[in-house]
DRENDO-1510 file (C-alpha; in Angstrom, 1 decimal, always signed):
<recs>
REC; n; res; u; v; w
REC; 1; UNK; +41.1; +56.7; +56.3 .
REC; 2; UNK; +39.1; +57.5; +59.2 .
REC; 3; UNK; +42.3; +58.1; +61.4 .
REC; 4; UNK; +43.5; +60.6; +58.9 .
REC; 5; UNK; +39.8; +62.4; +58.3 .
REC; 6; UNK; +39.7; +63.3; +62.4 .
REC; 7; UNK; +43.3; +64.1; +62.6 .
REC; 8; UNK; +42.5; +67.2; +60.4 .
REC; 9; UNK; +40.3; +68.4; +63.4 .
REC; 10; UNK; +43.9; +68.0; +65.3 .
REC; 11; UNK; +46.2; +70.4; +63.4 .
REC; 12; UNK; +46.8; +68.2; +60.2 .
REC; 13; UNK; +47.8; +70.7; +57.5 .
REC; 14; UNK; +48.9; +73.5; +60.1 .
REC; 15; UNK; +52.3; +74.3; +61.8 .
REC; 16; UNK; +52.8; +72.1; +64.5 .
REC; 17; UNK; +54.0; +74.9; +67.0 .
REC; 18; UNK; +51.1; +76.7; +66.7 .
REC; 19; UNK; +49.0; +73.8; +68.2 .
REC; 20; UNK; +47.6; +73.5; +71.8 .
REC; 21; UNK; +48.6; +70.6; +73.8 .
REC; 22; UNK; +45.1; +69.4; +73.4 .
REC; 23; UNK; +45.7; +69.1; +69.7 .
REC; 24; UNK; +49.1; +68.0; +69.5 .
REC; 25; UNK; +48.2; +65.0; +71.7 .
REC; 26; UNK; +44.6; +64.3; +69.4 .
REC; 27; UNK; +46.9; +64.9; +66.3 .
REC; 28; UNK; +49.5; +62.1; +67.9 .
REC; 29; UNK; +47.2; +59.4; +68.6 .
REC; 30; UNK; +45.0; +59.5; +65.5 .
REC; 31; UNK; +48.7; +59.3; +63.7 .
REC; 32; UNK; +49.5; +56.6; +65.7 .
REC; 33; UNK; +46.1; +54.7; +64.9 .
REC; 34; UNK; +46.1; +55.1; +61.7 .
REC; 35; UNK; +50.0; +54.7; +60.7 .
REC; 36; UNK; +49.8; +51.4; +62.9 .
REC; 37; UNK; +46.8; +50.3; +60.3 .
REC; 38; UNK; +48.4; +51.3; +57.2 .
REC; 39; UNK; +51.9; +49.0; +58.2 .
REC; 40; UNK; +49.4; +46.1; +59.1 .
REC; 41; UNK; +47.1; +46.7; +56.0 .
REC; 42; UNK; +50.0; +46.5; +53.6 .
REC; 43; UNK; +51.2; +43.2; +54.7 .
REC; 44; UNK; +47.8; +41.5; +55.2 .
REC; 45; UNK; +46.6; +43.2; +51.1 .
REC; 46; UNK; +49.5; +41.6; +49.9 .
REC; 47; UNK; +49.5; +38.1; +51.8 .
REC; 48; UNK; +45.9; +38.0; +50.7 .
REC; 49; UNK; +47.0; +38.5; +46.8 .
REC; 50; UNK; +49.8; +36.0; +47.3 .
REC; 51; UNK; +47.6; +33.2; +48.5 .
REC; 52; UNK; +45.3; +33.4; +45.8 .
REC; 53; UNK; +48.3; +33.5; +43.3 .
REC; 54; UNK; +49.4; +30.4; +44.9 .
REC; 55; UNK; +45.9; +28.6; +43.6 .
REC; 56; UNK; +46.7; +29.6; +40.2 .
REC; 57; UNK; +50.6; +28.2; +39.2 .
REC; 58; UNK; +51.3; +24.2; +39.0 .
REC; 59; UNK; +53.4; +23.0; +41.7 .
REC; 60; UNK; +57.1; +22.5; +40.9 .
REC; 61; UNK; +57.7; +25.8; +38.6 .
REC; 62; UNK; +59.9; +28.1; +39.8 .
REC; 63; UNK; +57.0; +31.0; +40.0 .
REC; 64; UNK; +55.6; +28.5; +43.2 .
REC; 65; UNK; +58.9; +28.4; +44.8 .
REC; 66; UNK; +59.1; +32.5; +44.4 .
REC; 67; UNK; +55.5; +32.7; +46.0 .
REC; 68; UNK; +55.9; +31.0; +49.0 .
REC; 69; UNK; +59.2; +32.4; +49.7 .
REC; 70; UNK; +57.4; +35.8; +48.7 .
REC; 71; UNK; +54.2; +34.8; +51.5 .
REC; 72; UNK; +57.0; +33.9; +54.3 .
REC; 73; UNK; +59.1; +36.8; +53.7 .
REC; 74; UNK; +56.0; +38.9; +53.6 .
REC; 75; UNK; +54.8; +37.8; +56.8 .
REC; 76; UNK; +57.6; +38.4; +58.7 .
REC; 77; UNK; +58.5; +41.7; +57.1 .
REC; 78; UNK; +54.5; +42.8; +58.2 .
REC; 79; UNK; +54.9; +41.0; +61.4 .
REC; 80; UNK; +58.1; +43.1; +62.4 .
REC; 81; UNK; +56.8; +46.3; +61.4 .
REC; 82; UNK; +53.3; +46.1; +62.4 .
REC; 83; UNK; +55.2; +45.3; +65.9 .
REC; 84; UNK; +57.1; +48.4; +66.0 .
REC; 85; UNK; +53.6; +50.5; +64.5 .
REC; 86; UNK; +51.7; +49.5; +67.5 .
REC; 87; UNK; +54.0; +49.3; +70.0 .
REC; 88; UNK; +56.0; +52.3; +69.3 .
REC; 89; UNK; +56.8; +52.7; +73.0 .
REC; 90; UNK; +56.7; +50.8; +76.2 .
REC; 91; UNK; +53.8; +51.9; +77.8 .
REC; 92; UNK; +52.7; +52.8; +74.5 .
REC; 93; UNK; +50.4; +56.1; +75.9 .
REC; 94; UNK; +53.8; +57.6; +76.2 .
REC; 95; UNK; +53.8; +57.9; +72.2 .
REC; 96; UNK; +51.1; +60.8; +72.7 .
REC; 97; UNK; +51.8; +61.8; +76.0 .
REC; 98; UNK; +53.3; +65.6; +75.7 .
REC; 99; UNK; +54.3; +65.3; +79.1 .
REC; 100; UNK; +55.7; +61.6; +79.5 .
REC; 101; UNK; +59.2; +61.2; +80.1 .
REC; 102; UNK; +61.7; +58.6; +80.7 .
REC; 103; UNK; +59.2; +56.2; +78.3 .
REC; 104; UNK; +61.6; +53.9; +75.9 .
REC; 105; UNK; +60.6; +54.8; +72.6 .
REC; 106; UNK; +61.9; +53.0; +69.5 .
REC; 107; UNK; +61.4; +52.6; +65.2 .
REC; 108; UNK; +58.0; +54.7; +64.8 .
REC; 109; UNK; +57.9; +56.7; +68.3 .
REC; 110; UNK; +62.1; +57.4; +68.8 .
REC; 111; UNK; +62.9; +61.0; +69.5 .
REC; 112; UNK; +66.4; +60.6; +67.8 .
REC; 113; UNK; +66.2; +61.4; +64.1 .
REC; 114; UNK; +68.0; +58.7; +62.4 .
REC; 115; UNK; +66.5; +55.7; +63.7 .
REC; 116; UNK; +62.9; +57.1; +63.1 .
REC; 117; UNK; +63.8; +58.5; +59.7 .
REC; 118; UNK; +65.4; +55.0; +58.8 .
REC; 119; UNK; +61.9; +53.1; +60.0 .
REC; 120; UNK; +59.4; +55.5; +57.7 .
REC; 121; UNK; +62.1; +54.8; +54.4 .
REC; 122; UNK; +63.2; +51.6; +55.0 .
REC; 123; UNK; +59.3; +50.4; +55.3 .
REC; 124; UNK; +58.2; +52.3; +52.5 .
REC; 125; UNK; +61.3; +50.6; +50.2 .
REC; 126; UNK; +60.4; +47.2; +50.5 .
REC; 127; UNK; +57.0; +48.0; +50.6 .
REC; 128; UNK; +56.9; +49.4; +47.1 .
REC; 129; UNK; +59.5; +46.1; +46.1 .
REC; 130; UNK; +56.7; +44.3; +47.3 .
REC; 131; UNK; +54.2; +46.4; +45.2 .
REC; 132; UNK; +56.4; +45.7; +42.0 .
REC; 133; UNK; +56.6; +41.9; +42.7 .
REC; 134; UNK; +53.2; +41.3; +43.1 .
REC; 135; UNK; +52.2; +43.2; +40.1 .
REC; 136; UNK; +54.8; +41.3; +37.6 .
REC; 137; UNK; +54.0; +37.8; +39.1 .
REC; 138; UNK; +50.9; +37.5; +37.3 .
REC; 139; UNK; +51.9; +38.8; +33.8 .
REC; 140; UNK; +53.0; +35.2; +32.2 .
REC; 141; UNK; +49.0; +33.8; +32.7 .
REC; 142; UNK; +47.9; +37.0; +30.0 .
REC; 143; UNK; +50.5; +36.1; +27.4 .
REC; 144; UNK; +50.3; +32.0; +27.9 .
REC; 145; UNK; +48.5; +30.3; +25.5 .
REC; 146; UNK; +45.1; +29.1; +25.9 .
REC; 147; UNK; +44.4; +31.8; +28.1 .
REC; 148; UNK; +41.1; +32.9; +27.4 .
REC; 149; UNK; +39.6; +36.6; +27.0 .
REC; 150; UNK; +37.3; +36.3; +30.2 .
REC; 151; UNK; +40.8; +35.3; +32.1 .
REC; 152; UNK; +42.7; +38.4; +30.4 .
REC; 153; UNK; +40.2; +40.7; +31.4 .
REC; 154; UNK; +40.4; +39.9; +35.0 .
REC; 155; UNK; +44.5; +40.4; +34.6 .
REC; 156; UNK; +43.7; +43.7; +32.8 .
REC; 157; UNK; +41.9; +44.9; +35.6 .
REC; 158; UNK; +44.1; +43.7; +38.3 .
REC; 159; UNK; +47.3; +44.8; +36.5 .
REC; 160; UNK; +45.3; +48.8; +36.3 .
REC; 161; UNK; +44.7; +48.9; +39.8 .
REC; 162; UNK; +48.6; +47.4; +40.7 .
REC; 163; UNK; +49.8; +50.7; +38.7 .
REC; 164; UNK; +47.8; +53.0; +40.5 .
REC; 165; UNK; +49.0; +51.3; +44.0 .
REC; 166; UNK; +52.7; +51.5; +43.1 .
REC; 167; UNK; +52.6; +55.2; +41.4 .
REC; 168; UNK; +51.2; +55.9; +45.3 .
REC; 169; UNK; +53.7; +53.7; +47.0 .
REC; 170; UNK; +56.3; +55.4; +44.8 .
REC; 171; UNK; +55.3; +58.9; +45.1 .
REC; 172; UNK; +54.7; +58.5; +48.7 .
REC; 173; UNK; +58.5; +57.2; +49.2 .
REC; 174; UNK; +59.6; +60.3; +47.8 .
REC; 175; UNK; +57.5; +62.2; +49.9 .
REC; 176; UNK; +59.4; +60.2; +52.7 .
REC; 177; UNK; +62.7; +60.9; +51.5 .
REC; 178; UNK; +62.4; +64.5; +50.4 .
REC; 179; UNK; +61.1; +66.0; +53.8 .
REC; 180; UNK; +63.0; +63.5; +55.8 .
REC; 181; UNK; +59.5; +62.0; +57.6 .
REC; 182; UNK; +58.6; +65.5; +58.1 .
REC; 183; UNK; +62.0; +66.7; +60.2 .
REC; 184; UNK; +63.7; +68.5; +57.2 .
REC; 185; UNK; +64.1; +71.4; +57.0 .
REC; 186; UNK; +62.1; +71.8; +60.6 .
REC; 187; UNK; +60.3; +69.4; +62.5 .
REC; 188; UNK; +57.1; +69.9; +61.5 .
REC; 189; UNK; +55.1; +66.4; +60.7 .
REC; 190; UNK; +51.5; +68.1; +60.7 .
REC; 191; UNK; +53.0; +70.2; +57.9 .
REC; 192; UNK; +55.3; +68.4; +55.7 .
REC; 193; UNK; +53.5; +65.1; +56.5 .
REC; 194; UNK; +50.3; +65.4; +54.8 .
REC; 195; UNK; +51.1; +64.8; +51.1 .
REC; 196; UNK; +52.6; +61.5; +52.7 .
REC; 197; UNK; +50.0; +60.7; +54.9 .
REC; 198; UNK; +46.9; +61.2; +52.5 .
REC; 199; UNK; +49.4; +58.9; +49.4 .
REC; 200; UNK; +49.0; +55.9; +52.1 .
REC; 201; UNK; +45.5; +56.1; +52.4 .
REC; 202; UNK; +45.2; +56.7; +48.9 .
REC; 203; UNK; +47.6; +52.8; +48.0 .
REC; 204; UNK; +45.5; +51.2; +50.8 .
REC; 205; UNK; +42.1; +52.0; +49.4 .
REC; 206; UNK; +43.2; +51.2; +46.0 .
REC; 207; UNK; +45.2; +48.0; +46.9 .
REC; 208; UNK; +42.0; +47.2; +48.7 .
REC; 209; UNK; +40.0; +47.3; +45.6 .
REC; 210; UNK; +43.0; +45.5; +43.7 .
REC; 211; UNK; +42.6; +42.4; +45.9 .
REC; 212; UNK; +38.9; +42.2; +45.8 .
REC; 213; UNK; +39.0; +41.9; +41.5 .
REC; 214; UNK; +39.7; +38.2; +41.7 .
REC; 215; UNK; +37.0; +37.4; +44.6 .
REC; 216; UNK; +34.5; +39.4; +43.2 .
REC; 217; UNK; +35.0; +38.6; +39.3 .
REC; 218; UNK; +33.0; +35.4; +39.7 .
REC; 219; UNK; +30.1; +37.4; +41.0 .
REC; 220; UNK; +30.4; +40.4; +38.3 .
REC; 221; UNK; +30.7; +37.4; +35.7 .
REC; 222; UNK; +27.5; +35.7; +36.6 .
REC; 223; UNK; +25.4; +38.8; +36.9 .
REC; 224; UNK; +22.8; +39.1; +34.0 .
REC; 225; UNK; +23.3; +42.5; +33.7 .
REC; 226; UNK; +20.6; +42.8; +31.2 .
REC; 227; UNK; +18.0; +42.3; +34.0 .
REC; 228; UNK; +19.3; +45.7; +35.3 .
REC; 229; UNK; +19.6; +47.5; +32.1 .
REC; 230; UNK; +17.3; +46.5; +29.8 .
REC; 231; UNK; +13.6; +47.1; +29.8 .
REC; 232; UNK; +11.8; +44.2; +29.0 .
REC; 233; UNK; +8.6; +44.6; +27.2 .
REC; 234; UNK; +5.7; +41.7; +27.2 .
REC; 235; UNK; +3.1; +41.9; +24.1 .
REC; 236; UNK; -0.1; +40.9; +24.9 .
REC; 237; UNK; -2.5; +39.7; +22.2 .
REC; 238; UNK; -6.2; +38.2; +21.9 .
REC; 239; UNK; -7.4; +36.0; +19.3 .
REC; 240; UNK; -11.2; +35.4; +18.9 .
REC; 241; UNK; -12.1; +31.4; +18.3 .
REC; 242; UNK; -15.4; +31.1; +15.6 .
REC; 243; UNK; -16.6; +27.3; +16.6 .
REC; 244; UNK; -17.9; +25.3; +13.3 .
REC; 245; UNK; -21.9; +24.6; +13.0 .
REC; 246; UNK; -21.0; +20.8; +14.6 .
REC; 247; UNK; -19.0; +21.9; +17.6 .
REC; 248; UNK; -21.7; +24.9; +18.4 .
REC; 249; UNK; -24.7; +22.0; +18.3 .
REC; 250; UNK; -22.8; +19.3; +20.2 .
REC; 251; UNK; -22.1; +22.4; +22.8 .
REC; 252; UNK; -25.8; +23.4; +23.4 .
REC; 253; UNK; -26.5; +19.8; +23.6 .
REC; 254; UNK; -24.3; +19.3; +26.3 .
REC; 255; UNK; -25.6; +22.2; +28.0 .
REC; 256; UNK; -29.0; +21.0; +28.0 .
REC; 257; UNK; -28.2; +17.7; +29.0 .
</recs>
């Protein structure tokens, strides 16, 4: 989010041609930053959902067995990818370097259409897979019996925020697909990118929030939000006590002694 907020000082929304050097190169290593974070942050939201999915089903059903081959595969799949983000070429200051040449680029930083086209769609594919698998895991726990209301809630609010990650995982893939990564019909990426660019930061923000429901629901669940809402009001009453003709005597009497 911060990558993408300064890259706007670096051309983002404006033809790329009519940039100076000094903002094409500003433009090319906040993208660089904050692509890199967005491949990494995708795999580590998800991995973090998984695991605490894996707390919740019995050992031996078959949603287990999906869940740790859904943690492995995820790892890996983030692993490669968050490889190729930050080290998109070798050194990797040739990414932004205007003037570098002979660098091997590769994935994220190639010069050759294809290659870099295929990296951008083929990530955001299995990304939003992912998306869809994580958000239909949970769904037998709301309709198994003896689930209770406090438990559906939480699954309510998870299953909200999944939509609102996969409509942006979605939309952004069309983004991808439609403009070609930003090279059809020119190659323009600080122009046709930013619909794409501003629907990442959008799923990562919201997936963030998705995976904090079930940390934070114990905490929200405690909370006597009456203390914080409601006024409350002390009364404060005196009563005058008349002592009997006995007790008044035996008093003085007392005193005097």
């Amino acid at each position: 989010s911060i990558a993408v907020c300064i890259s706007v000082s670096y051309g983002l929304g404006r033809h790329f041609l009519v940039l100076e050097s000094w903002e094409i190169e500003g433009f090319l290593k906040t993208f660089y930053v904050g692509n890199a974070a967005y491949v990494t942050a995708t795999a580590l939201i998800k991995e973090a959902l998984l695991l605490q999915y894996l707390r919740v089903f019995e050992r031996g059903i078959f949603v287990r067995r999906l869940l740790i081959f859904l943690i492995v595969f995820t790892a890996l799949w983030g692993f490669a990818y968050s490889f190729l983000a930050w080290a998109p070429c070798l050194p990797v200051h040739d990414f932004w370097d205007i003037n570098g040449g002979g660098s091997t680029c590769f994935a994220y930083g190639s010069q050759y259409a294809r290659p870099f086209i295929a990296t951008f769609e083929s990530h955001a594919a299995i990304n939003m897979a992912l998306d869809t698998l994580v958000l239909i895991i949970p769904l037998p726990l709301f309709f198994k019996e003896g689930t209770n209301w406090c438990t559906r809630l939480r699954l309510v609010g998870l299953l909200s925020m999944g939509i609102f990650v996969l409509v942006f995982a979605t939309w952004r893939l069309v983004t991808i697909v439609e403009h070609q990564v930003a090279t059809w019909p020119t190659r323009d990426p600080t122009w046709y990118g930013p619909i794409s660019i501003v629907l990442a930061v959008l799923e990562v923000d919201a997936a963030s929030i998705c995976a904090s429901v079930p940390v934070f629901w114990p905490v929200l669940r405690d909370l006597n939000w009456g203390k914080i809402f409601v006024t409350q009001e002390v009364n404060i009453t005196r009563e005058t006590r008349y002592m009997e003709d006995d007790e008044d005597h035996l008093t003085r009497g007392m005193t005097h002694s």
